[in-house]
N, C-alpha and C positions, 0 to 999 in steps of 0.2 A: 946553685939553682935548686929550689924546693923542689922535691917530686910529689907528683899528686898522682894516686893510687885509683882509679876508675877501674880495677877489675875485679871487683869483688863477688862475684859469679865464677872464679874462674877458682879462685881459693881469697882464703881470710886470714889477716896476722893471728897470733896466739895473744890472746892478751895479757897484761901485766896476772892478773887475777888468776889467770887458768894456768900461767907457766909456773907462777908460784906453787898453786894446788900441785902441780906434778911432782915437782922436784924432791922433794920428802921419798918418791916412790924408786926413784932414778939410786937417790945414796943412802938410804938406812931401809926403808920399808919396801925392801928390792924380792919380796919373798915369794917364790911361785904358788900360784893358787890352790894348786895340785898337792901340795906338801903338808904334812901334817902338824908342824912344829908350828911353833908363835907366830914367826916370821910369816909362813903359807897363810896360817887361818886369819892375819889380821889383813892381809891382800884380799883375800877372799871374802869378807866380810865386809869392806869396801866397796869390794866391785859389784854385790849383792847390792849395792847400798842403792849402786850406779844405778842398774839395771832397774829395779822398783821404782828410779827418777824420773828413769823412761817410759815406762808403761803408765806412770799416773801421767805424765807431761800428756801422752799417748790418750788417755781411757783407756787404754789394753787390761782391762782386768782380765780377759780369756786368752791372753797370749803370753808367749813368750818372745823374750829378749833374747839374738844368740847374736853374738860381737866377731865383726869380721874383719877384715883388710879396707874396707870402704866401699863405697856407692858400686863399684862395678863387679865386686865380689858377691853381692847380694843381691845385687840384679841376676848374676847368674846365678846363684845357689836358690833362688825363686822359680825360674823360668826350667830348668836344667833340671835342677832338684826337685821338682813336681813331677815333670813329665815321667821321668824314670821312675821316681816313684809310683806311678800310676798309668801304667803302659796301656790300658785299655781304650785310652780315651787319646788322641792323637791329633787336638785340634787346639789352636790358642789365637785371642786376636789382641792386635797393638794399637797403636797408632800409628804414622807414618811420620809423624815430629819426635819418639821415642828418643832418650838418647841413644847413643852409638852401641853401647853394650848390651843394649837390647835388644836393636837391631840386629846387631850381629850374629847373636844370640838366637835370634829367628832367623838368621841366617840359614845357620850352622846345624839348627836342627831340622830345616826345610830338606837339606841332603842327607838327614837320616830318613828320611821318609813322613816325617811330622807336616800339618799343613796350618800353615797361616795365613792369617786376613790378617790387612793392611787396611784400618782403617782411614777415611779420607778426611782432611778438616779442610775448615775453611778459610778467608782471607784471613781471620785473625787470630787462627789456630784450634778453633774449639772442635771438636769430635760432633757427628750428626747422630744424635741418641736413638734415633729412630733405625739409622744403619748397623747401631752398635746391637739395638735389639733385634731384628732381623738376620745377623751375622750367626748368632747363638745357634745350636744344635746339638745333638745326641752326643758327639763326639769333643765337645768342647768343655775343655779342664780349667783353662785360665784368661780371663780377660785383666791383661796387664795395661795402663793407662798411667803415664805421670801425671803430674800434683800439678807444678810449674817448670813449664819449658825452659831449660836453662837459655837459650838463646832471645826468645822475643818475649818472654815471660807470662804468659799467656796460662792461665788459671782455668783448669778442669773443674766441671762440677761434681765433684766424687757422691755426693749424697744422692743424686740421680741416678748414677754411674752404678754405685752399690746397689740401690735399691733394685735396676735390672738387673744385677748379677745374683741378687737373695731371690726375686723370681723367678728367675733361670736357673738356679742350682749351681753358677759353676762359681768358680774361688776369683775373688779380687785382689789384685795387686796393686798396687801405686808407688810409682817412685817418685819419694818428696824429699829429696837431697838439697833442691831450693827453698823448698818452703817449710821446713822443718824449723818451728820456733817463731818462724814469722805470719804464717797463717795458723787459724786455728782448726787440728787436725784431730778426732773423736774417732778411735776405730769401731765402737759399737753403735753410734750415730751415724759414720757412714759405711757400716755395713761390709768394715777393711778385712779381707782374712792376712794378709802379706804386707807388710809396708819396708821399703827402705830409708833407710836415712845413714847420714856422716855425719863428723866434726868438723873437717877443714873447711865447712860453707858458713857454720856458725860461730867463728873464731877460736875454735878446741884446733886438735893438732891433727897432722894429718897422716894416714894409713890408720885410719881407725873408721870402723861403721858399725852398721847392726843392720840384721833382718830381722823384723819383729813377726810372730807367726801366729796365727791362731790353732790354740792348745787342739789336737786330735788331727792335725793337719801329717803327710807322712809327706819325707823328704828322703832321697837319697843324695848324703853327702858328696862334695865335690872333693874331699882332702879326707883320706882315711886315716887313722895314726890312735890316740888314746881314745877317743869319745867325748874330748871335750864338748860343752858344749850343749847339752841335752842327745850327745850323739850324733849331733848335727857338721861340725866344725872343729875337728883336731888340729891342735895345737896348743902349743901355752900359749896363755891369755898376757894380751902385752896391757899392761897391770899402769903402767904410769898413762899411757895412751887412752882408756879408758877413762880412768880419774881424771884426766882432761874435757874428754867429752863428757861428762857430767856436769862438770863447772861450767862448762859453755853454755849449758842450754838453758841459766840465768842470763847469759847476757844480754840479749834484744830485749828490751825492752818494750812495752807499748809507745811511749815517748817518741824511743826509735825508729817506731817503724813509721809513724804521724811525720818525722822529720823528713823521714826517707822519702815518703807519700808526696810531702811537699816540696822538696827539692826536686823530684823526677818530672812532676806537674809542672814546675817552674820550667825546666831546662828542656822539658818537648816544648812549652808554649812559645820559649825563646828562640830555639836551633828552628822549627817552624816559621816563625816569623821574617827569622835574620837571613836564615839561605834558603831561595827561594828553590833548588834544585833538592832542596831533602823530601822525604815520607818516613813517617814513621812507619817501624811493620810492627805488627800485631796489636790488638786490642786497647781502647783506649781506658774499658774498663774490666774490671777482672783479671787487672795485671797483675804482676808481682811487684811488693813492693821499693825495688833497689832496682828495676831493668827497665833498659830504654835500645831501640834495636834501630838501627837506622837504616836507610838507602838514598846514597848519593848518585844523582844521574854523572856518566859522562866520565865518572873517575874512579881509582880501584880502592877500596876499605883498605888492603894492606900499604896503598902509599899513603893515604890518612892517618895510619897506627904509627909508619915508622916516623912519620914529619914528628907527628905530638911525643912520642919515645924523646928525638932531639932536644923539646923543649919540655922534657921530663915528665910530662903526662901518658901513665898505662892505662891502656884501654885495650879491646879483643874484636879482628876481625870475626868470632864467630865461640863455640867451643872452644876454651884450651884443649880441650881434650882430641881434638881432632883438627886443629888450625894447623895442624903442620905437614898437612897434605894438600893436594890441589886441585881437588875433588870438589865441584860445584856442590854448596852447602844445601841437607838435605832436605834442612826446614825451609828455607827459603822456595825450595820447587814445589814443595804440599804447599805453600800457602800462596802460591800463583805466579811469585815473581821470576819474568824471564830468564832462562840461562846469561842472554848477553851481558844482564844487568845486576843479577847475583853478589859478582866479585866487588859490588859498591855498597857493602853492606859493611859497619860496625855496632860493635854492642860495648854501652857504656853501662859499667853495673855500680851498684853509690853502694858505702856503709858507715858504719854508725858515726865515723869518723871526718865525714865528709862533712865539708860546710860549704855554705853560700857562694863563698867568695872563692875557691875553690871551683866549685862550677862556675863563675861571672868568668876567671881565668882560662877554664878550660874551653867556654863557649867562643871567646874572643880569639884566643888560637883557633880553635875552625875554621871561626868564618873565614880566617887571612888564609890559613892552609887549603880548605877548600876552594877557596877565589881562583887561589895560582894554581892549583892543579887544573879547575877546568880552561882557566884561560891556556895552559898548556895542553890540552885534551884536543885530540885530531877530532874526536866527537863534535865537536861544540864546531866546529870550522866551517 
């Protein structure tokens, strides 16, 4: 049985190109960056190499690159590492489709006494800019906003976004873990002070990120130890992992992303057409390019997932990052759709690798999968 791979939101193989670039760093060029000798400064000089990749990739001429554990490590070391840094000001707004580690995150600082706005979107995810200006005041340090929703893929417009936050004085964050390399991202265009980003969305490897930061920005680390870092982030720098994530962010292509575009356009026109009990959720335009987020009446996303697992097709009720809980999904309820009907939600995400006939396959298991589930559905009776 071929497997065909539809979760590519959730993570992304390493490609031939990028495992190779590693591997030099894993057995001969294994030298810590820290160290003084051949071995340290030719690591170090690399990863200098990385980081300049990123910030032109970026426009970050006024920032810096500081390299972490991934997307959730820099989500916190933004949101955490600001406010403590800057105790005077005790107010930050999000969205309400944020991922989970930033919610959390605004959780967790809600019970220190910190206070956050929740902002509200719409049916198709986007933020009400008029709420988000409105929300601002004396006390507000950071308006954090992702790029692209990992779940219904649903595209902020950060150049608005920023533009009321340089009006307002207070610091912009975005977290673009999806759409890093696939959309195009200008920190000085749109006005970024903080951005996150990873490897393992963009085919690099994974436990590896960055928070890029705008230079005069003050941060109190989350991990104390040498200074790595600019001071920011102690630890040795995982040195092959990095060199990874550099190669990766050649790889999308523009080609790639026109294929992507049209294959996702192809396979909502057809799953629309073919079963009459789906909706898409979120935006028809302004999407991400690789995301397609479904609702099926009458039957559950997780007996969907496991039928297509059977006949070798992965796809994602929802987040990997949090599918393995039983917590009615968070984006789903900000953007309207009932509790009862929630758990009929899948999310197919396509990559570079994906072909035609691949989704003709995957569409045709559906239909049959979803047929016999609803005809078994007490719902439908």
């Amino acid at each position: 049985m071929k497997q065909i791979y539809l979760d590519y939101a959730a993570t992304t193989p390493v490609v031939k190109e990028v495992y190779d670039e590693m591997k030099d760093y894993f057995l001969k060029n294994y030298g810590n960056t820290s160290s003084l000798h051949i071995l340290g400064q030719n690591a170090d000089e690399k990863v200098e190499k990385v980081r300049e990749k990123i910030k032109q990739k970026l426009n970050a001429k006024d920032h810096k690159v500081i390299f972490t554990s991934g997307g959730t490590e820099s989500n916190n070391l933004a949101i955490k590492g600001l406010v403590y840094a800057n105790k005077e000001k005790k107010h930050i707004i999000i969205s309400k489709i944020e991922h989970d580690c930033i919610l959390k995150t605004a959780k967790f600082l809600e019970k220190q006494g910190y206070e956050v706005t929740y902002l509200n979107v719409d049916k198709e995810g986007f933020i009400d800019l008029k709420q988000l200006e409105k929300s601002i005041k004396k006390e507000t340090i950071l308006v954090s906003i992702m790029h692209a929703n990992n779940e219904i893929g649903t595209l902020q417009n950060l150049k608005e976004i920023g533009k009321i936050c340089k009006e307002k004085k207070v610091l912009f964050h975005t977290d673009a873990c999806q759409s890093f390399t696939k959309e195009k991202i200008d920190l000085e265009e749109f006005n970024i002070d903080l951005i996150t980003i990873n490897a393992h969305k963009i085919y690099g490897p994974k436990g590896i990120g960055a928070l890029v930061i705008k230079n005069g920005i003050k941060l109190t680390p989350l991990l104390h130890g040498g200074g790595h870092e600019y001071g920011f982030r102690s630890g040795t720098l995982n040195v092959p992992a990095i060199i990874g994530f550099g190669k990766a962010i050649d790889v999308i292509s523009k080609e790639d992303i026109k294929k992507m575009i049209d294959l996702r356009n192809y396979m909502i026109k057809e799953i629309l057409k073919k079963i009459p009990t789906s909706k898409l959720n979120g935006p028809t335009e302004n999407r991400l390019c690789n995301n397609l987020n479904f609702l099926f009446n009458y039957i559950e996303g997780e007996s969907i997932l496991l039928q297509l697992d059977m006949e070798g097709i992965c796809i994602s009720t929802g987040s990997a990052c949090s599918s393995n809980t039983l917590e009615t999904n968070h984006v789903a309820n900000a953007i309207g759709i009932p509790k009862d009907k929630a758990n009929g939600i899948i999310r197919i995400s396509l990559g570079i690798e994906t072909t035609k006939e691949e989704t003709d396959i995957f569409i045709e298991k559906l239909i049959k999968i979803v047929k016999r589930l609803t005809d078994m559905s007490p719902l439908t009776k």
